[in-house]
Residue, then its C-alpha position, 0 to 999 in steps of 0.5 A: x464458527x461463532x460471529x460474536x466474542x461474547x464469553x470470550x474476552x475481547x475477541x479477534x480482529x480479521x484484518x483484510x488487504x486486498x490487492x490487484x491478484x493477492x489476499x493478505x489477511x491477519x488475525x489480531x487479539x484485541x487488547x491495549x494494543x491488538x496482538x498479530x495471531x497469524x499473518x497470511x497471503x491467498x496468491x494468484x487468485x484467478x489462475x489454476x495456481x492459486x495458494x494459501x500461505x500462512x505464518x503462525x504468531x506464536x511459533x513463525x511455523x509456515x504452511x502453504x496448500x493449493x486452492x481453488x480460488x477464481x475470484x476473491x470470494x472465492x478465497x473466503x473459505x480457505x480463509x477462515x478455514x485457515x483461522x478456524x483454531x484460533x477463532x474457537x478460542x478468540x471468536x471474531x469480534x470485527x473484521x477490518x478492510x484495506x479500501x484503496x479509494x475513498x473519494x473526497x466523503x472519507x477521511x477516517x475509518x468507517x463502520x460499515x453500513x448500507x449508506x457507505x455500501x452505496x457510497x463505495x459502489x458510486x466510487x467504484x469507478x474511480x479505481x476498477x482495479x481494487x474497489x469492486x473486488x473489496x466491495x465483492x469482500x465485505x459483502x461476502x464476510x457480510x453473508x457469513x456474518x451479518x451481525x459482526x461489525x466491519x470498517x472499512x480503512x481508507x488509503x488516501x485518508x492519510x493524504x487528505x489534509x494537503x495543501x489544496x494547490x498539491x490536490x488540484x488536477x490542471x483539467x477543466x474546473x468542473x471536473x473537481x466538483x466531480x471529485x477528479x483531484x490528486x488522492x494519493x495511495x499507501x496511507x495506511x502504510x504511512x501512517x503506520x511509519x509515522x507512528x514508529x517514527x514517533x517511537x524509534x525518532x527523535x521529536x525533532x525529526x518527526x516534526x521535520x521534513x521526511x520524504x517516506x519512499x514505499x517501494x514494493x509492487x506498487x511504488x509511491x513516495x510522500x512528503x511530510x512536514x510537521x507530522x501533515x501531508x505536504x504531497x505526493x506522487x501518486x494522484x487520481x489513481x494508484x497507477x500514477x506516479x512512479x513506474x512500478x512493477x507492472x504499473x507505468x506510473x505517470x505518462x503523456x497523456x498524448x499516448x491515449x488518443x495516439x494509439x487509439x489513432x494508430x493501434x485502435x486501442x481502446x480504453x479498456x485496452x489501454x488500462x490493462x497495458x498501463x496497470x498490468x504490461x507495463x513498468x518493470x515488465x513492460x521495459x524488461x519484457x522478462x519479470x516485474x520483480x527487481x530481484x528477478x531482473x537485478x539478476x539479469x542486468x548484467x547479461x541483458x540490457x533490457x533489465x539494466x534499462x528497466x532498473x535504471x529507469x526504476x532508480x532515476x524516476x525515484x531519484x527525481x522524486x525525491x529531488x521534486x518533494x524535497x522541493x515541496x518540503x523546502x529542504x529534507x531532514x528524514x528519508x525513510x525506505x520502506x515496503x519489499x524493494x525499499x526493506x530488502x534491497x540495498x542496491x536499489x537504495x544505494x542507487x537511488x540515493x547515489x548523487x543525493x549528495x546536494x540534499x545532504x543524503x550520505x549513506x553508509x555503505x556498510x549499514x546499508x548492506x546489512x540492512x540497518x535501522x539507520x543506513x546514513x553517515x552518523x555526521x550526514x545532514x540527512x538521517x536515511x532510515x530503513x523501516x518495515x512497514x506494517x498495513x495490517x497492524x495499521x488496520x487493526x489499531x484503526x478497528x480497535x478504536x472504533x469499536x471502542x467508540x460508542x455507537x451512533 
């Protein structure tokens, strides 16, 4: 397998998106405006079951093998194995990288280098959930291909134009100087949604004032006014915010120092309940999956309570960044939830009425582009999200850029 595109073209871009126990990846053809080749997913890295899927561009044909996979290097060879056909024809010619956390130093894509490696370490522990793992990533594509370019794609660079009084944390002054200050997380999924919303929107509506709901495994919201980042839910870290599959979102903070009294539960503990048993699973005791427990909520109260407290926190976060806003003209549902669930937007819309939120129920069944009343003060959009494409378009243009 080749590092370089020379002789064939423009190449290929590898996109990587990492998540806390899955590996997406897709393969983009470089050209005006990179073309998806296939798309993939490496699930439930580190447990006997770990498996590779992955969808052809061309003809949507789906495979899916077993693997070993105890970690997420681990997945690199059944990765590129499973992108062996298409790089004989399109070698690589980059490989971009979802990184969650870039700190207060990045606001743009970067090409990777040793000093961004040594800045990533040093941000490591500003998210343990996610950095360690990425950086474990482009350190191994960096071993197998040390001459191609990577870029790293932050996901709080979308939000890092806010209003300073959204970015400040209420703690001792000093803390900020340490970087501690309010990120926020799902900017590339953002900022893809923006981009579409110029394309399927009107210009009056993508200069107004949209509240963008991401609602998927990991769950947030933003607030945008006039094309720039007004505010959003989550903060320090991605576990903030709304309560999510297994993520609580936000909490007292009182809770640290009464179960380290009471249970001795100690900082390690406490990061694994509030990022991994907590959420929908922690309220349901069952599944952190909606589909799962929208099932069940008929027959158990423990998944009726863990939907309707899912439904009343977004419902409350919308109210507070429409607040933000000063009023609301756009709201956008997006990511597995938001895309597919029409029950949980009808319940998360249900008394929106004040704002102007009217949605049609029929539109919102069937899933529509546009799920409002078409005289609804509020246009209610449906739109799929797309982090990887997002990712490709970012490494296009860097490498388009001369190097410094």
């Amino acid at each position: 397998m080749t590092d370089s595109s020379s002789g064939s073209g423009l190449g290929s871009i590898l996109v990587i998106n990492g998540g806390s126990s899955t590996l997406k990846f897709a393969l983009f053809r470089i050209g005006a405006v990179p073309v998806r080749q296939l798309s993939g997913s490496l699930d439930r890295i580190g447990t006997p079951n770990s498996a590779i899927t992955w969808v052809r561009g061309d003809t949507g044909a789906a495979e899916r093998r077993t693997i070993t996979a105890s970690d997420y290097v681990a997945c690199l060879e059944p990765l590129l194995a499973c992108i062996k056909d298409h790089l004989a024809q399109t070698p690589l010619a980059a490989i971009g990288h979802r990184v969650v956390h870039g700190g207060p130093q990045y606001r743009d894509p970067q090409r990777v280098t040793p000093a961004v490696m040594e800045q990533l370490e040093r941000l490591s522990p500003y998210d343990p959930e996610h950095l360690p793992a990425e950086i474990d990533l482009i350190k191994g594509f960096a071993q197998r291909y040390p001459h191609l370019p990577q870029v790293a794609c932050f996901d709080t660079a979308f939000h890092a134009d806010m209003p300073r009084v959204a970015r400040l944390l209420p703690i001792p002054r000093r803390y900020e100087q340490l970087g501690l200050r309010r990120y926020g997380f799902h900017g590339l999924s953002y900022a893809f949604l923006m981009r579409e919303l110029e394309r399927v929107g009107t210009p009056r509506e993508v200069k107004g004032r949209i509240v963008l709901v991401h609602l998927g495994n990991g769950a947030s919201m933003a607030a945008v006014k006039d094309g720039n980042a007004v505010d959003t839910t989550m903060s320090f870290t991605p576990t903030s915010g709304l309560p999510m599959s297994r993520r609580s979102g936000d909490l007292d903070p009182g809770l640290v120092a009464y179960l380290a009294r009471t249970e001795g539960m100690g900082v390690d503990e406490f990061h694994k309940m509030v990022n991994r048993e907590s959420g929908l699973l922690g309220v349901s005791e069952m599944s952190s999956d909606m589909r799962d427990l929208l099932t069940y909520e008929q027959h158990d109260s423990r998944a009726a309570e863990a939907v309707a407290l899912f439904c009343y926190q977004a419902k409350k976060w919308i109210g507070a960044l429409t607040a933000a806003l000063g009023g609301l003209d756009t709201l956008v549902f997006t990511a597995g939830i938001g895309e597919h669930s029409p029950v949980i937007r009808a319940r998360i819309c249900d008394g929106l009425e004040y704002l102007g939120v009217a949605l049609d129920h029929a539109r919102n069944e069937a899933g529509d582009p546009v799920i409002s009343k078409d005289h609804g003060r509020v246009i209610v959009r449906v739109m799929h999200t797309d982090e990887e494409s997002e990712i490709a378009r970012s490494v296009s243009e860097r490498l388009s850029e001369p190097t410094r």
